[in-house]
Structures are given as C-alpha cells and as structure tokens.
C-alpha positions as CSV (number, residue, x, y, z in Angstrom):
1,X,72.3,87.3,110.8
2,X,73.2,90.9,111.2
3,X,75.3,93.1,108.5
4,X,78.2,93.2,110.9
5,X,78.4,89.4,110.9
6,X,78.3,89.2,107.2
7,X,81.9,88.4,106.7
8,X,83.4,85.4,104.4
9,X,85.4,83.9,107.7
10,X,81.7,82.0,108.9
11,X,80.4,80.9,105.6
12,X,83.7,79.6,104.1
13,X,83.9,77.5,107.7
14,X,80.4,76.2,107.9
15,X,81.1,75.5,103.8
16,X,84.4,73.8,104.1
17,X,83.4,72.1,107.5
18,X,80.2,70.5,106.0
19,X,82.7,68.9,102.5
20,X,85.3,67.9,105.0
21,X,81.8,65.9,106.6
22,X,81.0,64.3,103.0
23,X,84.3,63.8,101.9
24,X,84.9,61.6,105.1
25,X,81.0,60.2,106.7
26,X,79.9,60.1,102.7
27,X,82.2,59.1,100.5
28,X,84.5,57.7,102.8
29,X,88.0,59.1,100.5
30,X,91.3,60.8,101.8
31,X,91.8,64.2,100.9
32,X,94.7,63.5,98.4
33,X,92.2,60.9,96.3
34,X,89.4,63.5,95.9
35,X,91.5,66.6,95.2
36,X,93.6,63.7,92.3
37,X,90.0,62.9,91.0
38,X,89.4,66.4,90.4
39,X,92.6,67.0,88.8
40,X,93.1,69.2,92.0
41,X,96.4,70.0,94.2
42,X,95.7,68.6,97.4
43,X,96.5,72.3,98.6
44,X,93.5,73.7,97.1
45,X,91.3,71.2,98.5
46,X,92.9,71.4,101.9
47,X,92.8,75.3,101.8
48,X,88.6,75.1,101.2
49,X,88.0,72.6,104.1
50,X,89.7,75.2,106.2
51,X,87.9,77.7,104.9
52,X,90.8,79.7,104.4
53,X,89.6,80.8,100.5
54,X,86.3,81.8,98.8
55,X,84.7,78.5,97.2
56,X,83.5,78.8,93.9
57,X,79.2,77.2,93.5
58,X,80.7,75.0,90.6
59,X,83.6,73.8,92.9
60,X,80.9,73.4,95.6
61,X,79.0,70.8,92.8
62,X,81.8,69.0,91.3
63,X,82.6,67.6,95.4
64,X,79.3,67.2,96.3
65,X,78.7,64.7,92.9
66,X,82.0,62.9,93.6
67,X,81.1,62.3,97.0
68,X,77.5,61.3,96.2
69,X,75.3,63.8,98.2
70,X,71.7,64.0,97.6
71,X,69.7,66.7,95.6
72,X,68.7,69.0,98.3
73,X,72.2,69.1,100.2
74,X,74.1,70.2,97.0
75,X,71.9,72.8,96.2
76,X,71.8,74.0,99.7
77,X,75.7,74.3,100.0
78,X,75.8,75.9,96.2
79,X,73.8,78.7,97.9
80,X,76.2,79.3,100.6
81,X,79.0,79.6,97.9
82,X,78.3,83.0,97.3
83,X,78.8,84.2,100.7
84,X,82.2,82.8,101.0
85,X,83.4,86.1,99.2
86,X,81.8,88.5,101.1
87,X,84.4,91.0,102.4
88,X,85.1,92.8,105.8
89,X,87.2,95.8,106.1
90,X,90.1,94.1,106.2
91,X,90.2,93.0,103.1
92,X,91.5,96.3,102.3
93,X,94.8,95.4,103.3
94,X,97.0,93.2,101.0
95,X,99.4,92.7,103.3
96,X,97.3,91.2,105.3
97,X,97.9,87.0,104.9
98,X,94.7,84.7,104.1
99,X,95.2,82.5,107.1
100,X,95.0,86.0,109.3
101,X,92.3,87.2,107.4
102,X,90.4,84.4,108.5
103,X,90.9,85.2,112.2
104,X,89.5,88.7,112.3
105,X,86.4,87.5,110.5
106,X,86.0,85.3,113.3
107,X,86.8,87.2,116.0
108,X,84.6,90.1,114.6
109,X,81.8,87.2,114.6
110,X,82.8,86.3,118.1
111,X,80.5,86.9,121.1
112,X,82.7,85.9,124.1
113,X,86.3,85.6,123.7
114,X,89.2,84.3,126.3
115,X,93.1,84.8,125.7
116,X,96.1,83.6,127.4
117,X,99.7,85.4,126.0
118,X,103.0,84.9,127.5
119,X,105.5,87.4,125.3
120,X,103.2,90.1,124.1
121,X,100.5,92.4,124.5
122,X,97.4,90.7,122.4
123,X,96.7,92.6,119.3
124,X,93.7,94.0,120.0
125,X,95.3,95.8,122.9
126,X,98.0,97.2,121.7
127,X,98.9,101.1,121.4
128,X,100.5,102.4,117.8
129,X,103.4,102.7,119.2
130,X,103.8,99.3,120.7
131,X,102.5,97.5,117.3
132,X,105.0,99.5,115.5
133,X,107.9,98.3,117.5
134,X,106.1,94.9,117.5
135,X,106.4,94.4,113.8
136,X,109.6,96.0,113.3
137,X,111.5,93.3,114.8
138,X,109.6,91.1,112.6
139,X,111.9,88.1,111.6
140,X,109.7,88.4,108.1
141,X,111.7,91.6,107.5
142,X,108.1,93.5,107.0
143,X,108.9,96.8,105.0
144,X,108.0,100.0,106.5
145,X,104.3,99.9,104.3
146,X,103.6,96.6,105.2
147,X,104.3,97.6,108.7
148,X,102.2,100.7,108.3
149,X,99.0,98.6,107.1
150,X,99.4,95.8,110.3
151,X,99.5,98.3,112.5
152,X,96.4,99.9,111.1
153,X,94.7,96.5,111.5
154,X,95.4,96.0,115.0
155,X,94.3,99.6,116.1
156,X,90.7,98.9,113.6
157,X,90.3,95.5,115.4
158,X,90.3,97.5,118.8
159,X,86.4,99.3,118.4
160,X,85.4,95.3,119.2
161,X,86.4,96.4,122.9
162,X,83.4,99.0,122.7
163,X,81.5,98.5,119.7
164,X,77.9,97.9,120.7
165,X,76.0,96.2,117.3
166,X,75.0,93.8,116.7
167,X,76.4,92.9,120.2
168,X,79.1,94.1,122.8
169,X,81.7,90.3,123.1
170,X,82.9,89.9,126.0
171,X,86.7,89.9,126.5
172,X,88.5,87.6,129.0
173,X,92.1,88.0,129.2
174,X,95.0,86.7,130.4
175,X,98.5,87.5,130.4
176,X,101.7,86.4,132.2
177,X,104.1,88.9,134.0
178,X,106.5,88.6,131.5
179,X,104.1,90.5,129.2
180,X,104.7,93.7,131.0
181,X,108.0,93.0,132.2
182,X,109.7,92.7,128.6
183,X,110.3,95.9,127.1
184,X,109.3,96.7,123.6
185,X,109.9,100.1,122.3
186,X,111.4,102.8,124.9
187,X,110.1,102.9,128.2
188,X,107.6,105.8,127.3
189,X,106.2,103.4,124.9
190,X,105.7,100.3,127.6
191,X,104.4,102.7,130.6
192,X,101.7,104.1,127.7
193,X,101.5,100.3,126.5
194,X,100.7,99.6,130.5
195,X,97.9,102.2,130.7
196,X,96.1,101.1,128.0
197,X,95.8,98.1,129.3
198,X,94.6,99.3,132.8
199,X,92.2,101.5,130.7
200,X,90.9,98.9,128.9
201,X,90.0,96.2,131.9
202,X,87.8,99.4,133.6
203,X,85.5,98.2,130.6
204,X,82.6,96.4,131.8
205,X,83.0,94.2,129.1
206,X,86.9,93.3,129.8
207,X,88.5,91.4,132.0
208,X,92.7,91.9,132.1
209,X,94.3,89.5,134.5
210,X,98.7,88.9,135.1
211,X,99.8,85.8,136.5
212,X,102.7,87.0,138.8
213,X,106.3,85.2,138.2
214,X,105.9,84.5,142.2
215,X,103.1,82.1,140.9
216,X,105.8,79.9,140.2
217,X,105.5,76.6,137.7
218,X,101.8,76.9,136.5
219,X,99.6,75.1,133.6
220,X,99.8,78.3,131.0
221,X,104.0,77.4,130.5
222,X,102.9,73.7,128.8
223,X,100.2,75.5,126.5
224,X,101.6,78.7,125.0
225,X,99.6,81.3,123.9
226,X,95.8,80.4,122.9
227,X,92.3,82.1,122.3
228,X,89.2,80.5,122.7
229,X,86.3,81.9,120.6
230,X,82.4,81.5,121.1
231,X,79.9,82.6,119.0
232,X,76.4,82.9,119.3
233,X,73.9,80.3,118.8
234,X,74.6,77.8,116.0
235,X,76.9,80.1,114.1
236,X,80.1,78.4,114.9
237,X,81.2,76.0,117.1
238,X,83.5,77.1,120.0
239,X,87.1,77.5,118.4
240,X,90.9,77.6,119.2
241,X,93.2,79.6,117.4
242,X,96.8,79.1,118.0
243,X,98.7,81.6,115.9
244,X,102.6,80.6,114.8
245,X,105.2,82.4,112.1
246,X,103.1,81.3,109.2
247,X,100.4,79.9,109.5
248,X,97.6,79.2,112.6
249,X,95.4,76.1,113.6
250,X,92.3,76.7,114.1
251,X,90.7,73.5,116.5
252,X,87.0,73.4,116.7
253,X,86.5,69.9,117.8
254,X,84.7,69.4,121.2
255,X,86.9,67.5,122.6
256,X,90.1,70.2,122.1
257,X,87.7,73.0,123.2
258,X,86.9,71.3,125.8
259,X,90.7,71.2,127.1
260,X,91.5,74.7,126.0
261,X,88.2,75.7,128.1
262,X,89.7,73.1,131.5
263,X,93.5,75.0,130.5
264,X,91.7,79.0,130.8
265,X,90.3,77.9,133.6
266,X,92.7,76.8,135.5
267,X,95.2,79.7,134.5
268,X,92.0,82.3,135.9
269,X,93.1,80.3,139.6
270,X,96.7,81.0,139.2
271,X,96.2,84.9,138.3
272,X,95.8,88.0,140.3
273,X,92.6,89.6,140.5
274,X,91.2,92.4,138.4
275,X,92.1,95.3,141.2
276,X,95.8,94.0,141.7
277,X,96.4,93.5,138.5
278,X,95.7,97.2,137.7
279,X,98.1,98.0,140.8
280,X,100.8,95.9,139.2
281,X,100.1,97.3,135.8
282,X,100.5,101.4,137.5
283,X,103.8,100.5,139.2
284,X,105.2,99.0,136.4
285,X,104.1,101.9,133.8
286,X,105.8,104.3,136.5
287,X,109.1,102.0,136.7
288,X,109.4,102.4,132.8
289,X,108.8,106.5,133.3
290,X,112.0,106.5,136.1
C-alpha cells in the first residue's frame, strides 16, 4: 500500500469490521454482553467496530479469546493493531471530531468518489471565503479558532482534486440548483464560490453536474445528501457516508451500496450536462456581481 494511503481510517475499519464478524458469525453475542464481559461500556466497544478510535493489540486479544478465534487469526489482527494509530495530516487539528476524522482518511484512501448535495457546496469545493461563512452560522456556535482550523481542512482536503500519487480519484458530482441559488456570504463571495466550481469540473478528473428546479419532483429529494466511496482493490468495500449535526453513518453493506449506486444513477438522468451546467454556473456568478 502506498505512504499516502497509510492513514488509521482503513486499518481501524478492516480491524473493527473483522471483530464485529467474530463477535456475531463466532461467538454469536450482542454487543452489550461482550463489552459487560469485558467490564467495558458498550460505547467503547461500539466506537472500535466502527473504527472510529485506535484499537489497542491487548484489546485486539482480550475479544478475540472471548469470542473463541483460533491462533493464527488473533495474531493476524494483533498485527494490524498498530496501524490503527497511524496519523494523517489532519490529525493536526483538534477541533476536528473523531467521527470526521474518519471521513477524510477514507476519502484520502478513495479512488472514485460520487456526491449528491442539496444545501451546500461540498467541502472539498469550497472557496475560504464560502467555508468561512459556512461555519459561521454554525448552530454549534464554533469560535472564531475553531472556525479558522475547519476552514483550513477543507481548503487541505482540496489538492485530492489534482493530486497525482499514489493515484488521481476520480470525482463525480452532483448538486441541485438550490446549491447555487442560496446565498452564503455576499454576493462576491457566491459569484467566486460559482467559478470555482466551473474551474474545477474543466478537470479531467471532475465531473460537476446541477439538477435544474424545472426538473421538477425527482429521486435526490427522498435521499438527501450522500457520497459514495470506492476504493481500490480489496482495500475497502464500497461505502456510504451520510454526514448529520453530530455524528455520520457510514453503510458499507452491499446491499445499501448497491441502492446508493441505483439512487446516483438515477439523479446523473435528471441533471444537466457538464457544458450547461457551466453555462448555468456563469450566469449565476454574474447575477450575484449585479
């Protein structure tokens, strides 16, 4: 696996994933009766299945005795241990919340990733000044430093539009009229907002579509906002990530990818092409500049 990949976001999934599988193929226990065995909060337990936390190698033994795994797998996952606690760049920011820190690990893993928003510009398009306005209406009441380091994520998650090793993802994105049409910030900072975006889908790598309100009633207003993640080969399965207030879901089953993936698909139909959607983007930028 390459340097860039080597982030704690994969191994603490494909570690949590595979004790979630002998906790409930194995052993055949709920979650609450293994963490209570352990003299555990359910929490903790819960939190390393996610693989939202590093996983200590002893933690890693202790499960794998209680739920009876053989020799060989419980030394194999005690070596992945370690790697759980690898960190990105991100992990320079506290402010940055565990559940979130989780995302960017995978979406820096990522090799081909599809997004569907309905309120906002996604993150990893937006300008300064757009984030800025984004998080200062924050109903967490962020303070100004906390603000300060977000923003400063969002702008170092953008070099995965054009960063080259170990390889360039591919970006599929799309985003309903309403997106553009709610202002946030003056309306220098939207028409800017609105080129950045027309910038960024001359990228051979990205693909920026707007479903027009004259699309009327369409599939993406029963979803909400999704992203669908795929990685390469055997790293990690495809995944969902559905972001709320505080907190996200991350679905990896194949079944709910395999809806998410029908759901993109059938939002791509109801959208405008690349080229109109960059004409739509212009005239709006230059309505916000009147």
């Amino acid at each position: 696996m390459s340097s860039a990949l080597l982030n704690s976001s994969v191994p603490r999934r494909q570690l949590g994933r595979e004790l979630r599988r002998l906790r409930e193929r194995l052993a055949g226990v709920p979650q609450t009766t293994a963490a209570r065995e352990l003299d555990w909060s359910a929490t903790k337990l819960l939190r390393m299945e996610r693989g939202e936390v590093p996983i200590r190698a002893e933690d890693v033994v202790l499960l794998c005795e209680l739920y009876g795994a053989d020799l060989k797998t419980v030394e194999a996952l005690a070596a992945l241990a370690p790697k759980t606690k690898e960190k990105g760049w991100w992990h320079d920011y506290a402010s940055i919340p565990s559940w979130f820190e989780l995302f960017i690990g995978l979406e820096e893993a990522a090799s081909h990733l599809r997004e569907y928003h309905t309120g906002l510009v996604p993150g990893v398009l937006q300008t300064r000044e757009y984030a800025t306005a984004v998080f200062a209406r924050s109903p967490l009441r962020l303070s100004p430093e906390v603000i300060e380091q977000r923003v400063a994520v969002r702008l170092q998650r953008a070099q995965l539009l054009t960063r080259m090793e170990p390889m360039l993802p591919r970006f599929d994105i799309v985003l309903t009229e309403a997106v553009i049409r709610w202002p946030v910030g003056s309306g220098a900072v939207m028409a800017a907002q609105l080129r950045r975006l027309a910038e960024a889908s001359e990228l051979p790598n990205v693909s920026i579509r707007l479903i027009p309100f004259s699309e009327g009633v369409h599939g993406g207003l029963l979803t909400g906002d999704f992203r669908l993640m795929d990685f390469p080969a055997e790293l990690e399965p495809t995944t969902v990530y559905v972001e709320g207030l505080t907190g996200a879901l991350y679905l990896d089953r194949p079944d709910e990818a395999a809806r998410y993936t029908m759901a993109f698909d059938d939002l791509t139909v109801a959208a405008l092409g690349q080229a109109a959607t960059r004409d739509l983007l212009a005239r709006t930028a230059k309505e916000y500049e009147s």
